[in-house]
MDAnalysis code that builds the backbone (N, CA, C; Angstrom):
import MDAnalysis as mda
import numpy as np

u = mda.Universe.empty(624, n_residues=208, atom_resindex=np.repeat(np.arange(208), 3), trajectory=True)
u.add_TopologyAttr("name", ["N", "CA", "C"] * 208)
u.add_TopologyAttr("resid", np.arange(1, 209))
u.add_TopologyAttr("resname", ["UNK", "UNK", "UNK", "UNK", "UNK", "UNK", "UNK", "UNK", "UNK", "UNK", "UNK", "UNK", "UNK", "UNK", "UNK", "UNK", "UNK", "UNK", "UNK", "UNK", "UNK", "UNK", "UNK", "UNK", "UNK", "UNK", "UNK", "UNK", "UNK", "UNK", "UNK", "UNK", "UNK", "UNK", "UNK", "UNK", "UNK", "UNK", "UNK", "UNK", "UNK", "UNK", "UNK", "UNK", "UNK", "UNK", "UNK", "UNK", "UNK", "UNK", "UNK", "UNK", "UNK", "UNK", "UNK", "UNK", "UNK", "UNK", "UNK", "UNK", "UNK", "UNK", "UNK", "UNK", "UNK", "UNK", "UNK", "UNK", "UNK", "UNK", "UNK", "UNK", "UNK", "UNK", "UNK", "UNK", "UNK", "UNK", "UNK", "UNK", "UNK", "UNK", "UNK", "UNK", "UNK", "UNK", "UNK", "UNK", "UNK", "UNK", "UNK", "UNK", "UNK", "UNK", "UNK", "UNK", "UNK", "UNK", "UNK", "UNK", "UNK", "UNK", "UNK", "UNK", "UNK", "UNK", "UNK", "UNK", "UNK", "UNK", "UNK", "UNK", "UNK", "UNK", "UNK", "UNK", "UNK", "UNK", "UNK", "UNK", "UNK", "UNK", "UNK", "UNK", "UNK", "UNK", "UNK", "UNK", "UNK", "UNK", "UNK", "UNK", "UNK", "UNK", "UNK", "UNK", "UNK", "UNK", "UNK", "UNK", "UNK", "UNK", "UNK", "UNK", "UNK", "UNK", "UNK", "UNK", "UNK", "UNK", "UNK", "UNK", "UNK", "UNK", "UNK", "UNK", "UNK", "UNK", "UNK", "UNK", "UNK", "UNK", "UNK", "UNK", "UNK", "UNK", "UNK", "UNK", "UNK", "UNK", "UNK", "UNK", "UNK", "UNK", "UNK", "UNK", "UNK", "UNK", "UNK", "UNK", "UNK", "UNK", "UNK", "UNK", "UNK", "UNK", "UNK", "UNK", "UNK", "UNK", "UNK", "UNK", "UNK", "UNK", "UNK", "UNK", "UNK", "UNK", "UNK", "UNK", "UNK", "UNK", "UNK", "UNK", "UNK", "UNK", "UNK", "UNK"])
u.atoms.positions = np.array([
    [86.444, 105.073, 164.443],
    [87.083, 105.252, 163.133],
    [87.143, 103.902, 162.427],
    [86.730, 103.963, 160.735],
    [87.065, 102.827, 160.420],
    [87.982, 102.939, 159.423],
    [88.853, 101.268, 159.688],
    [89.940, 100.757, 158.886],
    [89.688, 100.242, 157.947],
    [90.321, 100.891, 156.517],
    [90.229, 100.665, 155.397],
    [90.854, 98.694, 155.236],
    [90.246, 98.080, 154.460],
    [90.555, 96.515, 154.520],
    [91.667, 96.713, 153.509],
    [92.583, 95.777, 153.490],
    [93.603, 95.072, 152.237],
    [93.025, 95.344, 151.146],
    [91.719, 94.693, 151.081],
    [91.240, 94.708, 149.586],
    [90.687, 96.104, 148.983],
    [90.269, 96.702, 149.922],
    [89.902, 97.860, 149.315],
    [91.228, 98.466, 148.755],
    [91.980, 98.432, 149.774],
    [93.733, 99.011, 149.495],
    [94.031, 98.508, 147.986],
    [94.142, 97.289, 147.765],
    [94.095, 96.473, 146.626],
    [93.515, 97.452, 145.581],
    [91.952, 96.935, 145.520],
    [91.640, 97.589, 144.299],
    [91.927, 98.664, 144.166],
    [91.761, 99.679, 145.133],
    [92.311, 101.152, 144.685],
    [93.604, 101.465, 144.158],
    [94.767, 101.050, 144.213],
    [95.993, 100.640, 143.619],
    [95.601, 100.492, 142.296],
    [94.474, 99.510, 142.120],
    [94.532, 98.495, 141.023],
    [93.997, 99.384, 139.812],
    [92.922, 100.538, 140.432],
    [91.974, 101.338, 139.958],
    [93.392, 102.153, 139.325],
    [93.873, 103.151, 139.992],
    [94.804, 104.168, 139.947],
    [95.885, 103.092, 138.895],
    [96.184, 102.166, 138.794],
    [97.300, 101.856, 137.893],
    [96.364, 101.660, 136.560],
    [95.292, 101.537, 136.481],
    [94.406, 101.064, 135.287],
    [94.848, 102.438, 134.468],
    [94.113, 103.269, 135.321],
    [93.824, 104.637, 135.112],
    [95.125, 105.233, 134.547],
    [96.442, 105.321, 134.959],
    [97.172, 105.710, 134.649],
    [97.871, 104.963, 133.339],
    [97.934, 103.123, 133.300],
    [98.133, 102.594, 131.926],
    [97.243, 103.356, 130.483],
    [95.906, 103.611, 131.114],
    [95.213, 103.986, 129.820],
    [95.528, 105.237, 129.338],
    [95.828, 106.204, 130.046],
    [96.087, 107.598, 129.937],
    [97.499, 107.641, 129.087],
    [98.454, 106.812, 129.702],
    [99.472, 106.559, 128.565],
    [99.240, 106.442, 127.413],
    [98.059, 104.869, 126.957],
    [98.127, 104.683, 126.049],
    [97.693, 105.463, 124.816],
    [96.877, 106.546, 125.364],
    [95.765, 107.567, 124.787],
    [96.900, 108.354, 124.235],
    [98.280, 109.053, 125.282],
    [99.177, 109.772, 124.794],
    [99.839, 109.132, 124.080],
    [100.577, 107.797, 123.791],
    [101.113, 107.376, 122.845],
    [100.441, 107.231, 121.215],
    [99.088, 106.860, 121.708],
    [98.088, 106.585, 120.538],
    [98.001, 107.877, 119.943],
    [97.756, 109.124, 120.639],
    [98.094, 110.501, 120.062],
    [99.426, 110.961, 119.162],
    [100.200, 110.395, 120.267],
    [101.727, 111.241, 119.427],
    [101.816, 110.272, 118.282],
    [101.581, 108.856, 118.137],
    [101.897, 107.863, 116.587],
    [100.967, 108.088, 115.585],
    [99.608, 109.013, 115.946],
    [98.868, 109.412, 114.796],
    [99.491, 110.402, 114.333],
    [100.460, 111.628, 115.242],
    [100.685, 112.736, 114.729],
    [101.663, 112.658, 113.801],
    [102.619, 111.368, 114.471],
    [103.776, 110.944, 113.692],
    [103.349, 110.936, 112.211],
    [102.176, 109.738, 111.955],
    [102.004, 109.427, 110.967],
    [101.710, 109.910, 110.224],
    [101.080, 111.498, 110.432],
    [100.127, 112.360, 109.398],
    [101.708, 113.303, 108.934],
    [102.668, 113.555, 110.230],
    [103.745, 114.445, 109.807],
    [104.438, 113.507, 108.813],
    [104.512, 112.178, 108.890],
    [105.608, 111.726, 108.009],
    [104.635, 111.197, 106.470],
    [103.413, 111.706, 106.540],
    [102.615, 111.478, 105.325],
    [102.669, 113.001, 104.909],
    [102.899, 114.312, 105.557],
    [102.638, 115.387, 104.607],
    [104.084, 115.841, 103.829],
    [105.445, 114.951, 104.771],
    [106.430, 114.768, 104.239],
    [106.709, 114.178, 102.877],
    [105.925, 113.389, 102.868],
    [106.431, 112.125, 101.190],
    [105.455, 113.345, 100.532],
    [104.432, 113.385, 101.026],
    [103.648, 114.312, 100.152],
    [103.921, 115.834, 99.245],
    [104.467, 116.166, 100.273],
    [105.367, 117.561, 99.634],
    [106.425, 117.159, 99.142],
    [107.150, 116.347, 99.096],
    [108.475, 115.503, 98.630],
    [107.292, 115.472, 97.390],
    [106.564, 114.570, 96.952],
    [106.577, 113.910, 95.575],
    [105.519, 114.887, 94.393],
    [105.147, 116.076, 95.431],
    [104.149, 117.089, 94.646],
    [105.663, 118.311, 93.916],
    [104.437, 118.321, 92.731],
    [104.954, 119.194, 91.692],
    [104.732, 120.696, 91.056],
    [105.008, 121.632, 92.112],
    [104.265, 123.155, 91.962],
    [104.876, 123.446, 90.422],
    [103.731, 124.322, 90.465],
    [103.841, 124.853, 89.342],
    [104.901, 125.462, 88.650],
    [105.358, 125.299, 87.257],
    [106.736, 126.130, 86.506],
    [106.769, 127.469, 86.698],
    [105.502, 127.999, 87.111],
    [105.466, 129.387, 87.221],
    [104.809, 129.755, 88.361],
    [104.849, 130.902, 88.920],
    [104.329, 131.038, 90.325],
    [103.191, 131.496, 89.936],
    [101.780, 131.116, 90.445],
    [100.559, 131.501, 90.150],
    [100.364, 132.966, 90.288],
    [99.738, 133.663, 89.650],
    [99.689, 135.515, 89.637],
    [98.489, 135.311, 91.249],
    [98.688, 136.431, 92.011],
    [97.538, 136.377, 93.035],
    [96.492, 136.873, 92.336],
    [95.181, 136.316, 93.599],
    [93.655, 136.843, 93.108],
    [93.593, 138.440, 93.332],
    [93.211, 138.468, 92.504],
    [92.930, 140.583, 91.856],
    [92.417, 140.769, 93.907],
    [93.111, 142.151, 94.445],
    [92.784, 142.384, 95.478],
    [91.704, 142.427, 96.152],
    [90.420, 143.131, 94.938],
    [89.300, 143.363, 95.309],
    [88.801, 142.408, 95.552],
    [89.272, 141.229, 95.661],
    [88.134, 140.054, 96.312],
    [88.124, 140.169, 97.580],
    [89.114, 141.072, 98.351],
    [89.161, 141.446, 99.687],
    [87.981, 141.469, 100.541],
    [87.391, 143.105, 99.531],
    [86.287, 143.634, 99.751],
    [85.289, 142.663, 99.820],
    [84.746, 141.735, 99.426],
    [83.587, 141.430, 99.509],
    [83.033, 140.304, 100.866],
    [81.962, 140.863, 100.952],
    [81.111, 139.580, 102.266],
    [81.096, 138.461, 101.713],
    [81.249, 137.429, 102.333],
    [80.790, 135.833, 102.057],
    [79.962, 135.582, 103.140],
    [78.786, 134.990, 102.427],
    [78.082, 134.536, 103.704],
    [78.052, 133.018, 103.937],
    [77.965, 132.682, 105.099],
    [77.855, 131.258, 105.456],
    [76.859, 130.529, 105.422],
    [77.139, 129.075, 105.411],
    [76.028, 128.592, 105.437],
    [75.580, 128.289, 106.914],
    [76.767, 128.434, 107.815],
    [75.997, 128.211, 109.311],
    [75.619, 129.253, 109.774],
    [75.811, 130.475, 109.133],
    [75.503, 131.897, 109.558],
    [76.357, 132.800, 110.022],
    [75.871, 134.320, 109.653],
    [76.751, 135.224, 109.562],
    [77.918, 135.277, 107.917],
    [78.820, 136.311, 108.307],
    [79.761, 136.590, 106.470],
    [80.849, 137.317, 107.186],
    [81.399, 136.759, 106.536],
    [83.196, 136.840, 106.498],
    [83.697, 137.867, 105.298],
    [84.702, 138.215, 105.760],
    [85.362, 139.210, 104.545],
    [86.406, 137.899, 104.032],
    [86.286, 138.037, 102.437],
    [87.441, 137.030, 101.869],
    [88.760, 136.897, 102.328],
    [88.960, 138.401, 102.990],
    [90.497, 138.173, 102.998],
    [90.406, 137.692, 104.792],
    [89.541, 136.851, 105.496],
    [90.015, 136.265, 106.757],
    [89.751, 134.710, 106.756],
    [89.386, 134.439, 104.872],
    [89.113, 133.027, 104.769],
    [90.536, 132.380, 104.370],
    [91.392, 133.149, 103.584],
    [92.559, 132.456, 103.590],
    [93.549, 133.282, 104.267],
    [95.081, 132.482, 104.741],
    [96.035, 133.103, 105.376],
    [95.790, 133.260, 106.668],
    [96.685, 134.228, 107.657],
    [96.310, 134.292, 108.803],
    [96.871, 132.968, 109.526],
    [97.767, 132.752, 109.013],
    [98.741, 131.340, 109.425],
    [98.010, 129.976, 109.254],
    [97.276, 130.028, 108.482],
    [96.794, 128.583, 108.169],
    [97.080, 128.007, 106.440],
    [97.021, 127.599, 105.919],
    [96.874, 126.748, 105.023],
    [95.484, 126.564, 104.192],
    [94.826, 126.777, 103.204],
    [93.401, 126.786, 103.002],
    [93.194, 126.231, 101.354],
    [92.828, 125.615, 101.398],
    [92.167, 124.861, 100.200],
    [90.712, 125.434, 99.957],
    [90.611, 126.057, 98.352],
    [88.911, 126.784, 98.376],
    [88.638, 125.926, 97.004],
    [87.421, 125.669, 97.226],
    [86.636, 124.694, 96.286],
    [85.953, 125.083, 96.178],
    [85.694, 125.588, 95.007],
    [84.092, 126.261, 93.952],
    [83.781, 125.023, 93.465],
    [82.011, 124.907, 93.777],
    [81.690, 124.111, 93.273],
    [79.916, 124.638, 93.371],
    [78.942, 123.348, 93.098],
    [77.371, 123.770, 93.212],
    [77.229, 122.466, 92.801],
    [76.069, 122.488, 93.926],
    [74.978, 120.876, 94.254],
    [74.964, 120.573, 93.194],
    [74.542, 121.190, 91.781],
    [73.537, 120.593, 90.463],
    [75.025, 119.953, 89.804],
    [76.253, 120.469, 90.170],
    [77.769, 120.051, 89.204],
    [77.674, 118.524, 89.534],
    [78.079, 117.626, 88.524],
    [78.472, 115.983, 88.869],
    [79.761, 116.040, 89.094],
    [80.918, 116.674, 88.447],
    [82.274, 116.738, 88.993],
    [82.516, 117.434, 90.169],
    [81.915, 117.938, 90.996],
    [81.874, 118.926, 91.895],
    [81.579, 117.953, 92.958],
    [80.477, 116.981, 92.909],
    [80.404, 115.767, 93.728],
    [81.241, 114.677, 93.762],
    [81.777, 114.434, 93.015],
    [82.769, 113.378, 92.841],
    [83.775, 113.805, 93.510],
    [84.357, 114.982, 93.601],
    [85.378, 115.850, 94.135],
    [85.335, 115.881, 96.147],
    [84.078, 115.448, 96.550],
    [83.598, 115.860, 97.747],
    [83.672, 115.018, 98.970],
    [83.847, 113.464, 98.982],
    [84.140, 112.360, 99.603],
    [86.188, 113.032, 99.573],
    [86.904, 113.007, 98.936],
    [88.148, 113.554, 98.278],
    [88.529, 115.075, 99.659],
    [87.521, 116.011, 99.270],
    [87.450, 117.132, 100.386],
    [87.627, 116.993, 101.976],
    [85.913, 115.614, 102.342],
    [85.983, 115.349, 103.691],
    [87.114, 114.950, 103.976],
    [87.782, 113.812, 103.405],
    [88.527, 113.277, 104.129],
    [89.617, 113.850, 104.290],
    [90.317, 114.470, 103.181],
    [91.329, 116.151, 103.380],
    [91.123, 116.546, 104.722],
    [90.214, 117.264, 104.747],
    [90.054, 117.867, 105.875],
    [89.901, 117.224, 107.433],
    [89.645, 116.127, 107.367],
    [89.795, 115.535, 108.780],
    [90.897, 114.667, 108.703],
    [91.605, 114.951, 108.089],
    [93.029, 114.458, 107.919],
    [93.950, 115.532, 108.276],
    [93.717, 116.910, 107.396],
    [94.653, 117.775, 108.067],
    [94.407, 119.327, 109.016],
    [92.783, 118.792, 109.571],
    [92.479, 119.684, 110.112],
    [93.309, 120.192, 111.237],
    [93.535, 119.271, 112.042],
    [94.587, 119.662, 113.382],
    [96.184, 120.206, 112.994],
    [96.717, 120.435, 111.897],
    [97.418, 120.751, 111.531],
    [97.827, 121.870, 110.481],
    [96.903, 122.711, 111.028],
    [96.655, 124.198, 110.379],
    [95.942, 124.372, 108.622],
    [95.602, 123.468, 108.628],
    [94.764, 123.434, 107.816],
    [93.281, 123.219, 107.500],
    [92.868, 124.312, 106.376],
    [90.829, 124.822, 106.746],
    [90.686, 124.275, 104.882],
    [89.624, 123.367, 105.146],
    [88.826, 123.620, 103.664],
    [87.728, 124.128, 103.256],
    [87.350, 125.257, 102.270],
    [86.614, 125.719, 101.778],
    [85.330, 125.513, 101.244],
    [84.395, 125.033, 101.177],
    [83.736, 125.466, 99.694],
    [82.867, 126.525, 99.718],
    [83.190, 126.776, 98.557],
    [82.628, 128.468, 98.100],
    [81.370, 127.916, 96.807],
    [80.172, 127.652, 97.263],
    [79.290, 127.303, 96.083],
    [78.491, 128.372, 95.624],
    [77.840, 128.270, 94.203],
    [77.622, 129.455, 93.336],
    [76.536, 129.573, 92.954],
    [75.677, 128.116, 94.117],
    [74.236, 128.325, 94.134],
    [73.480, 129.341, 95.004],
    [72.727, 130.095, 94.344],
    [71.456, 130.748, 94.501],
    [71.762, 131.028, 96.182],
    [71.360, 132.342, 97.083],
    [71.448, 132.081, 98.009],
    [69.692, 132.080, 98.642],
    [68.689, 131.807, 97.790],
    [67.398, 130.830, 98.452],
    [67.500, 129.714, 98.259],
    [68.739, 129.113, 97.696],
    [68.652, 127.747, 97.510],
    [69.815, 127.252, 98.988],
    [69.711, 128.245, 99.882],
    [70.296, 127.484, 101.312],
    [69.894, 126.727, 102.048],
    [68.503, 126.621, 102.449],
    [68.346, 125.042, 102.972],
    [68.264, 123.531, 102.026],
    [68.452, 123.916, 100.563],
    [68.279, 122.835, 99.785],
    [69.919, 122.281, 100.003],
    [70.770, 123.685, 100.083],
    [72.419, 123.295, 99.965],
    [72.683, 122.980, 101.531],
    [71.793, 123.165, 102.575],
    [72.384, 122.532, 104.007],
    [71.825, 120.913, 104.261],
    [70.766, 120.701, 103.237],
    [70.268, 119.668, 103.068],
    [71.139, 118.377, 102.584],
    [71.868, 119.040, 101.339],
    [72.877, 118.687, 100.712],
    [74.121, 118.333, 101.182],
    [74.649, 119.474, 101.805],
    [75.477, 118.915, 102.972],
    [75.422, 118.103, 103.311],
    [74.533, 118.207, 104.555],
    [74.024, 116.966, 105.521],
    [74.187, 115.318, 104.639],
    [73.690, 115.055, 103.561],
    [73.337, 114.225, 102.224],
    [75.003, 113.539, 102.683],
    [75.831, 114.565, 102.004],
    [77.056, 114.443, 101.319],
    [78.180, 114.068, 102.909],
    [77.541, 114.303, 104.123],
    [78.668, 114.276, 105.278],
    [79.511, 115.363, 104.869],
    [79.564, 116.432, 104.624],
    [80.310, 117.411, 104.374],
    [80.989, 117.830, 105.509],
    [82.072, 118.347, 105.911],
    [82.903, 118.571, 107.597],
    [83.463, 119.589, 107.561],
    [83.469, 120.479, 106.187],
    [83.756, 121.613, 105.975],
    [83.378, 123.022, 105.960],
    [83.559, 123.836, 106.350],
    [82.556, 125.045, 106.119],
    [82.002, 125.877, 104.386],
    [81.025, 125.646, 104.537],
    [80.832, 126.427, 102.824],
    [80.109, 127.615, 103.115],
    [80.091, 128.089, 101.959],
    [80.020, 129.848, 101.719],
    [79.067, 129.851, 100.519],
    [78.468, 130.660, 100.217],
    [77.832, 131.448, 99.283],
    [78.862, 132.693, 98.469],
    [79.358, 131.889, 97.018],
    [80.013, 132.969, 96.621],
    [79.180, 133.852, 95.443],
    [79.402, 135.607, 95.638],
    [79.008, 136.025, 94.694],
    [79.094, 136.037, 93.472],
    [78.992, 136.010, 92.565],
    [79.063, 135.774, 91.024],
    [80.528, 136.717, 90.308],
    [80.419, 138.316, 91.567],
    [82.154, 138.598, 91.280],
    [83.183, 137.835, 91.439],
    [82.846, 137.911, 92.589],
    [84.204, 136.790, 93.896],
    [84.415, 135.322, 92.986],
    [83.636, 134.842, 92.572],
    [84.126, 133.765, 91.222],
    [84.586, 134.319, 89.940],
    [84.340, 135.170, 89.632],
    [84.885, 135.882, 88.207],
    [86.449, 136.191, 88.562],
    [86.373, 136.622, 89.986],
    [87.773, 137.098, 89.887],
    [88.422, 135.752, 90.305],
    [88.264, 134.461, 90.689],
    [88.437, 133.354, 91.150],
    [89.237, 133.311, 89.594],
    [88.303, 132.996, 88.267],
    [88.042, 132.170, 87.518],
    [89.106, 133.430, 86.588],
    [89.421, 134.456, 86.988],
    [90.243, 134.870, 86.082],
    [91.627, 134.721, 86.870],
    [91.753, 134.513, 87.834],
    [93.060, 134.010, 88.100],
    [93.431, 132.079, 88.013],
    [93.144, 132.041, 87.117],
    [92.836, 130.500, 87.025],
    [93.092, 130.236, 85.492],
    [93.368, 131.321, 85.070],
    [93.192, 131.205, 83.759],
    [92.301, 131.591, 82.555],
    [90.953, 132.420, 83.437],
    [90.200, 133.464, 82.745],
    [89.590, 132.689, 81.633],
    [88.942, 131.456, 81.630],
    [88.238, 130.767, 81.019],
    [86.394, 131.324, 80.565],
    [86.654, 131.991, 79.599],
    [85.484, 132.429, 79.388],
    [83.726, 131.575, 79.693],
    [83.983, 130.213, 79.919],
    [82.966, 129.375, 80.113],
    [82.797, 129.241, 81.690],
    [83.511, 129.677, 82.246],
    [84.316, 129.791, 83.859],
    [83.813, 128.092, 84.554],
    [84.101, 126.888, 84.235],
    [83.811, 125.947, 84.364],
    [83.612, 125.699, 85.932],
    [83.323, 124.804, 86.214],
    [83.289, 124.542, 87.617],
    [83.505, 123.008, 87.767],
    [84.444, 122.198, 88.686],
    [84.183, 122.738, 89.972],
    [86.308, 123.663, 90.050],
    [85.973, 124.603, 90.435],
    [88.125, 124.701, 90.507],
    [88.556, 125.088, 91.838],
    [89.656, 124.509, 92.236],
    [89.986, 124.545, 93.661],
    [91.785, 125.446, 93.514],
    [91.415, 125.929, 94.511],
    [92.729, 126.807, 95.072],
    [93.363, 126.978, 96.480],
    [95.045, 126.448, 96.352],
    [95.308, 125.893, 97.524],
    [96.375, 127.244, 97.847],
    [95.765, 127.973, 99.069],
    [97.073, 129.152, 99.429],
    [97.943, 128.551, 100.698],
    [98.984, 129.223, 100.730],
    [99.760, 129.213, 101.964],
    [99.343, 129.755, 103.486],
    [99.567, 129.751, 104.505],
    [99.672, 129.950, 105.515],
    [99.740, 132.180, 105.261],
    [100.339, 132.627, 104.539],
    [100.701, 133.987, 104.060],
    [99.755, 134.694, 103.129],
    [98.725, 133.509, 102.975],
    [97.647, 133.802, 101.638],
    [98.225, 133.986, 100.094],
    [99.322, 133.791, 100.349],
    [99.812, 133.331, 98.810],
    [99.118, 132.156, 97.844],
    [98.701, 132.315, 96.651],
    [98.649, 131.264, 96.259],
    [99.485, 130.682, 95.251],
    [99.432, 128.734, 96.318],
    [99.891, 128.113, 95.934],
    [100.219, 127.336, 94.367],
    [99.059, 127.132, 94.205],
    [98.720, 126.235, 92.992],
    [97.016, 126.214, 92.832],
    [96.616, 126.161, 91.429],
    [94.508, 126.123, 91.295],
    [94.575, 124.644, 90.062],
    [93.253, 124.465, 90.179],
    [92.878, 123.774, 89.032],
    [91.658, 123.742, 89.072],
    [91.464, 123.593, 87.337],
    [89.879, 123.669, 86.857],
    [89.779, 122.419, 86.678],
    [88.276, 122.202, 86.736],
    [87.958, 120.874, 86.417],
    [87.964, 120.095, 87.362],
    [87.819, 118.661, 87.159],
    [88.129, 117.600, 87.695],
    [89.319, 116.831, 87.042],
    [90.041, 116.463, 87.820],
    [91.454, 115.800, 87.270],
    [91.492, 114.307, 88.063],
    [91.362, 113.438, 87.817],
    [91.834, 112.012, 88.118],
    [92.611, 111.927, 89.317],
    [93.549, 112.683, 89.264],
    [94.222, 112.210, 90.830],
    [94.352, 113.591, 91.721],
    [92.765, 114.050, 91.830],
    [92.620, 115.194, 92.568],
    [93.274, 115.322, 93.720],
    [92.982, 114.099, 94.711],
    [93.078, 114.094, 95.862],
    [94.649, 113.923, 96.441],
    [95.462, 113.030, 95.523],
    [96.790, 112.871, 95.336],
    [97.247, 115.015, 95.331],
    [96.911, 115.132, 94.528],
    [97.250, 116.690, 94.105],
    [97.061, 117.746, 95.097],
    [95.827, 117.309, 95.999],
    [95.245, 118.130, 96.625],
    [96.222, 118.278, 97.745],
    [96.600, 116.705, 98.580],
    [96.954, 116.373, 99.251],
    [98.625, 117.087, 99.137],
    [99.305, 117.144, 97.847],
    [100.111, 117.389, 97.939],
    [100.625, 119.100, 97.380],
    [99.632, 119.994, 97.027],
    [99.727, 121.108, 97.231],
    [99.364, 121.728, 98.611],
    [98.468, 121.135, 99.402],
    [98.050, 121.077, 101.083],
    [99.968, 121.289, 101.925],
    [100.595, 119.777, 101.418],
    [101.349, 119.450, 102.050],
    [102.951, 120.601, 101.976],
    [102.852, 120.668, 100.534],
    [103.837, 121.749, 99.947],
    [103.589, 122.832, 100.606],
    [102.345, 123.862, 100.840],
    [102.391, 125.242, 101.194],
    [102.863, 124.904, 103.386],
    [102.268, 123.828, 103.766],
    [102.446, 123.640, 104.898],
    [103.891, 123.123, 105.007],
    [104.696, 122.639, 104.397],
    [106.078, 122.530, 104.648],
    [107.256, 124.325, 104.131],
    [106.412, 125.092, 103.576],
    [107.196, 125.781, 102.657],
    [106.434, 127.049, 103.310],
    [105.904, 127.392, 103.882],
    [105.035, 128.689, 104.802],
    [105.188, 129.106, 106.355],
])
């Protein structure tokens, strides 16, 4: 039989305490990010400003319809929002310049509050043979979100709960609750999207 030496004794100690310092630090390094994102969606819903009026919901029949994906397969609308999450939907299309500007703003949303019950959208209104030009695009843009192919209804009825803008502009985003209520929309591009975004995100997730 052989006897294990001091030193082996040694390092293995030495191994097993490494091992166990780092594993700490991984859990501490975990719980002070979580801290930080909970006490950022805090100021955030603290300093956001819902609307004077409660937004009317989207006409039911958007229920009904398929969305198809761009990674494949189609979803019924009504399992893209609600269902205890939080969901931000962004209409937009490759050829829009405000729709891109809007999209660096999106990623980082979303890998900010993905682990925390929150999904972002985009629902684009390009062509559906124009899907490998728009996965292309993606790819282009680092996109981290899932997008959809919306039908030309499923935006009408978007664009009439939004305010029924006969030009139906693009790009407009809509932030529901955890209950599929919606929260708050906006058309256009607005200057402190992401401020807004961030803090209708933060509002339905403190208030759902």
């Amino acid at each position: 039989m052989f006897q294990r030496s001091s030193t082996q004794g040694s390092q293995s100690l030495w191994i097993r305490a490494s091992l166990t310092l780092i594993l700490i630090s991984v859990a501490l390094s975990l719980s002070c990010s979580k801290s930080v994102v909970d006490e950022e969606i805090n100021a955030a819903a603290k300093n956001y400003t819902p609307p004077s009026a409660a937004r009317p919901p989207i006409d039911s029949r958007i229920n009904d319809y398929d969305i198809k994906l761009l990674d494949g397969g189609n979803v019924k609308m009504s399992n893209l929002v609600g269902a205890g999450k939080v969901t931000l939907v962004n209409i937009w299309a490759t050829w829009c310049g405000p729709c891109r500007r809007e999209i660096p703003d999106l990623v980082a949303l979303h890998g900010k509050f993905k682990d925390n019950g929150v999904e972002v959208i985009g629902l684009t209104v390009d062509e559906l043979d124009k899907e490998n030009f728009v996965r292309a695009f993606a790819k282009q843009y680092s996109i981290n979100y899932r997008i959809a192919f919306s039908p030309l209804d499923v935006f009408a009825l978007f664009n009439q709960a939004n305010g029924g803008n006969p030009r139906a502009p693009i790009p407009q985003s809509f932030v529901f609750d955890k209950n599929g209520k919606l929260i708050d929309s906006v058309v256009g591009l607005r200057p402190d999207f992401r401020a807004w975004a961030e803090g209708a995100v933060s509002y339905a997730l403190k208030n759902s």
